[in-house]
Legacy VTK file of the C-alpha trace (Angstrom):
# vtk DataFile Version 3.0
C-alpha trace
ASCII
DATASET POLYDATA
POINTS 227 float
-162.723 -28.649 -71.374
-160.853 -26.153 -73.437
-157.400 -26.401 -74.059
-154.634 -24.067 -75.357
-151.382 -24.198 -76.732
-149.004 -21.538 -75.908
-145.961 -21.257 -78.026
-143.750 -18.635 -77.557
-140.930 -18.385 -80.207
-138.495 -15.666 -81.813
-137.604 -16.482 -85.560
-138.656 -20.009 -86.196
-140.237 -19.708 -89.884
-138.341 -22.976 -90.487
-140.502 -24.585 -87.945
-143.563 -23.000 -86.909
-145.795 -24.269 -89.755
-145.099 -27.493 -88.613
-145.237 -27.224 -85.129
-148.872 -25.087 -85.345
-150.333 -28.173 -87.869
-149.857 -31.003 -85.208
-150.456 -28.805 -81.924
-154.106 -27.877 -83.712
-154.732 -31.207 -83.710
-154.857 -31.854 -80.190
-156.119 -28.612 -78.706
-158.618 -26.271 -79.499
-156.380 -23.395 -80.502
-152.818 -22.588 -80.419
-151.555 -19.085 -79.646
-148.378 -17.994 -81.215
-146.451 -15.696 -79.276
-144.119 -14.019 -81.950
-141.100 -12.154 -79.450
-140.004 -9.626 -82.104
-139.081 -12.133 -84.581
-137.560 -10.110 -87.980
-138.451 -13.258 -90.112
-141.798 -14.141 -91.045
-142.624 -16.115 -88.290
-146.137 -14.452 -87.338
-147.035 -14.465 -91.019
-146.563 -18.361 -91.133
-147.864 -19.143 -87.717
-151.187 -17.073 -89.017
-151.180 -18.724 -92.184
-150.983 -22.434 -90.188
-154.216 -21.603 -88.276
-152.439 -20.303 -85.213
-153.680 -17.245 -83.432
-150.679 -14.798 -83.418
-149.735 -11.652 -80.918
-146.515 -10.032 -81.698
-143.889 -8.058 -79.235
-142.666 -5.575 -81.416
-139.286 -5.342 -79.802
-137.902 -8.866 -78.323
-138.689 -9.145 -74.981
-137.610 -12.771 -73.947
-138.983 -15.892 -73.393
-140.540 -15.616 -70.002
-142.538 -12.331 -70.786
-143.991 -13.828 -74.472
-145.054 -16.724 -72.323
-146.649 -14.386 -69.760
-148.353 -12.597 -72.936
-149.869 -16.803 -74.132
-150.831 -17.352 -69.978
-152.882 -14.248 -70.213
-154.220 -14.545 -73.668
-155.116 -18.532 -72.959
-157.094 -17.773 -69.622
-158.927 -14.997 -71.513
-160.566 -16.960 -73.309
-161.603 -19.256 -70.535
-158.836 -22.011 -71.001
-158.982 -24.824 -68.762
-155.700 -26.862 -69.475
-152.793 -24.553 -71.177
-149.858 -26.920 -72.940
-146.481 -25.252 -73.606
-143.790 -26.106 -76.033
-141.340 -24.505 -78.323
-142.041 -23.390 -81.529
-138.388 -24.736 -82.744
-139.823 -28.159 -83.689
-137.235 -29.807 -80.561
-141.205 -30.687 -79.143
-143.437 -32.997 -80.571
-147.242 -31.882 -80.552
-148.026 -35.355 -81.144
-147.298 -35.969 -77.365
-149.602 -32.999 -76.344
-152.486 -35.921 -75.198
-149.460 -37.639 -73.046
-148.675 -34.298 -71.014
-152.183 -33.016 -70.733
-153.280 -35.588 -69.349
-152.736 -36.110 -65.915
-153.222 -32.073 -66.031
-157.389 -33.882 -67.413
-157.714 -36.294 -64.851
-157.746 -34.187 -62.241
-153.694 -35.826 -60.963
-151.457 -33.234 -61.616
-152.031 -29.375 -61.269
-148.538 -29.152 -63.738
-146.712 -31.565 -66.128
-143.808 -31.860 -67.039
-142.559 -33.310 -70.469
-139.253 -34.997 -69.300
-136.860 -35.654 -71.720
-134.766 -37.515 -69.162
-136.677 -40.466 -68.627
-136.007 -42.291 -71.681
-132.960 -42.013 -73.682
-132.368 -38.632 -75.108
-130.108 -37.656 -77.546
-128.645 -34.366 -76.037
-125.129 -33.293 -76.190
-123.036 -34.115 -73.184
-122.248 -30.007 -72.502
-126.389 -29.357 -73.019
-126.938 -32.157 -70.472
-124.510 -30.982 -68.243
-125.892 -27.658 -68.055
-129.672 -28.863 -68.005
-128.400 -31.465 -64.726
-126.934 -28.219 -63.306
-129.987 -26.493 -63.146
-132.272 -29.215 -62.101
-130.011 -29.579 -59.436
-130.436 -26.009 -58.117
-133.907 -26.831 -58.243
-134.033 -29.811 -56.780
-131.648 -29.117 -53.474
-133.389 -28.900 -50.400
-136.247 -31.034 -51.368
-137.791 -34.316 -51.107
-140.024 -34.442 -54.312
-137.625 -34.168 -57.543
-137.648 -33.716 -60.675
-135.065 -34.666 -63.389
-135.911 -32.005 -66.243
-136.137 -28.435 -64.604
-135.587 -26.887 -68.156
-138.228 -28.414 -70.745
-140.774 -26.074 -71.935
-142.920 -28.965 -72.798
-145.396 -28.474 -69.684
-148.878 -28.114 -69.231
-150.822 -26.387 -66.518
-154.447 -26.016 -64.902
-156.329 -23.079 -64.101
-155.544 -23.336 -60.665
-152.045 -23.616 -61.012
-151.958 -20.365 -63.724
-153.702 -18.762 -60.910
-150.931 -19.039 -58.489
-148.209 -18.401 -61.263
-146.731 -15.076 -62.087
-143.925 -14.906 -64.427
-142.043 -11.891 -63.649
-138.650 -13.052 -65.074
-138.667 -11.940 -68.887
-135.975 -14.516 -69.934
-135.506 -17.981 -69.783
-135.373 -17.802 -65.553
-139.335 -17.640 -65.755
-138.848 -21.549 -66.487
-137.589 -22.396 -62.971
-139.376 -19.223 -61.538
-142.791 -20.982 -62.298
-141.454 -24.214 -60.906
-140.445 -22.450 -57.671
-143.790 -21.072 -57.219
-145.633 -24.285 -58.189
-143.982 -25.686 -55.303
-143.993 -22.710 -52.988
-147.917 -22.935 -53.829
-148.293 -26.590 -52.595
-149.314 -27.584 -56.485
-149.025 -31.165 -57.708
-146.078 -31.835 -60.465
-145.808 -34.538 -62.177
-143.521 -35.493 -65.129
-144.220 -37.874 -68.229
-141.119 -38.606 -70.103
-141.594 -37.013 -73.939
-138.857 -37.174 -76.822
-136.667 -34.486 -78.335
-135.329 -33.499 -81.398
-132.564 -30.373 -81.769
-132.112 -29.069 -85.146
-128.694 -27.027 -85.805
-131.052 -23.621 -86.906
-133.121 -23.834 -83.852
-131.772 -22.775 -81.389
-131.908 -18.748 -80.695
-129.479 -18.362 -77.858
-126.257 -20.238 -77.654
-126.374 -23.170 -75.013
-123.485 -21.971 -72.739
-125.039 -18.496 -72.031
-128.393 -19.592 -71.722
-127.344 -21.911 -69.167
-125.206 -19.762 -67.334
-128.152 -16.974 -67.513
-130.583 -19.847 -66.267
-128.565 -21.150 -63.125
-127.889 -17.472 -61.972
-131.809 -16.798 -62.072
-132.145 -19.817 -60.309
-130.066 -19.313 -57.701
-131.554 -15.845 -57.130
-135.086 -17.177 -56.783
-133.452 -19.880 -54.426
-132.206 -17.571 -52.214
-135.820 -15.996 -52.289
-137.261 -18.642 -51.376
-135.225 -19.743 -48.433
-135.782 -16.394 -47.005
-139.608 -16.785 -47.207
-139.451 -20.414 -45.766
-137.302 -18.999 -42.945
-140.041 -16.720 -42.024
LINES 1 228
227 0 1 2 3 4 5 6 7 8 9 10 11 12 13 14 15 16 17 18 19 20 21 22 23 24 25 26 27 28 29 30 31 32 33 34 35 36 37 38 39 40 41 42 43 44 45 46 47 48 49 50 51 52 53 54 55 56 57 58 59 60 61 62 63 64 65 66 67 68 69 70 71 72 73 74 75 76 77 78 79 80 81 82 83 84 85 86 87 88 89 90 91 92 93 94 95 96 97 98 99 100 101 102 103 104 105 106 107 108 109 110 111 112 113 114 115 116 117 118 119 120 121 122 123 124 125 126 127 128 129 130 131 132 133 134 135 136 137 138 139 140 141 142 143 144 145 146 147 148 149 150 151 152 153 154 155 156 157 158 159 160 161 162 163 164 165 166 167 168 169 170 171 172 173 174 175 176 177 178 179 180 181 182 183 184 185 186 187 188 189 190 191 192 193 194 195 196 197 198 199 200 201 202 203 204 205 206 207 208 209 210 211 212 213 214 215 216 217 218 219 220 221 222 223 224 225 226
């Protein structure tokens, strides 16, 4: 079974090295996806053993993800594992979310940072409880981490997933169409760490951007239901 690691990341040469070292340990290759980074990101992630592709002008996270689903199934990946190349993940818990994704339980997984005791800040939490809340509204089967990029995902459920949304939306957008799709989620609770130079976007707006995608596709997706 080959597996992939998809990291999509804009200006994380702090990080990357790091992250690329463990991930390779775990998977059989890890895919950089450098978003238009002007640091020396790609340079690093190359020199770490990671395979790199570069945007040359930033295009967000939900299209450099997009450019890791299609390079991943390319090469004939069975299991693709996401997570962020700002060191908040930690590869060494690839095995845990992969693997329901192995034994043929989950089509997606989730790496909740919610089911053990996180250390998040109470206005990150708030917005992350927002959004999961969007998502979860309506439906029996919840989650309680809508927002972790620590996922992994099976051919069949890459199959059925299109990002279209070239920011951070595409996170909920591929929930949304995991579920639309009938595919099996499951989450496995993973730890996080946030560094004060890792994050790219600023926590308010990329919360506020997040929950108005999400509410968009929501409204999508009760108009298809209703039909």
């Amino acid at each position: 079974m080959k597996i992939i690691a998809v990291i999509p990341c804009l200006n994380e040469e702090n990080f990357i090295a790091d992250v690329v070292v463990k991930a390779l340990k775990h998977v059989d290759r890890v895919f950089v996806i450098d978003d238009g980074s002007t640091d020396h990101t790609a340079a690093i992630a190359r020199q770490a053993g990671a395979d790199v592709i570069s945007h040359e002008k930033r295009r967000g996270a939900g299209a450099a993800t997009r450019t890791g689903f299609e390079a991943a199934l390319k090469l004939g990946a069975d299991v693709v594992v996401t997570l962020d190349g700002d060191g908040q993940h930690n590869p060494d818990e690839i095995p845990a979310v992969i693997r329901p994704v192995i034994a043929g339980k989950a089509d997606v997984t989730i790496g909740s940072r919610f089911m053990r005791e996180a250390n998040v800040s109470r206005y990150r939490k708030f917005g992350i409880d927002l959004i999961t809340w969007l998502y979860n509204i309506g439906y029996k089967n919840k989650i309680s981490d809508a927002q972790s990029g620590f996922r992994a995902f099976n051919r069949k459920a890459l199959a059925h997933i299109a990002i279209t949304y070239p920011g951070f939306g595409f996170s909920i957008e591929t929930l949304v169409q995991a579920r639309k799709h009938g595919l099996i989620m499951i989450e496995v609770p993973v730890s996080c760490i946030y560094h004060d130079s890792s994050s790219t976007e600023h926590p308010v707006a990329h919360g506020w951007s997040v929950a108005l995608a999400i509410v968009k596709i929501r409204v999508v997706e009760e108009i298809f239901r209703s039909k």
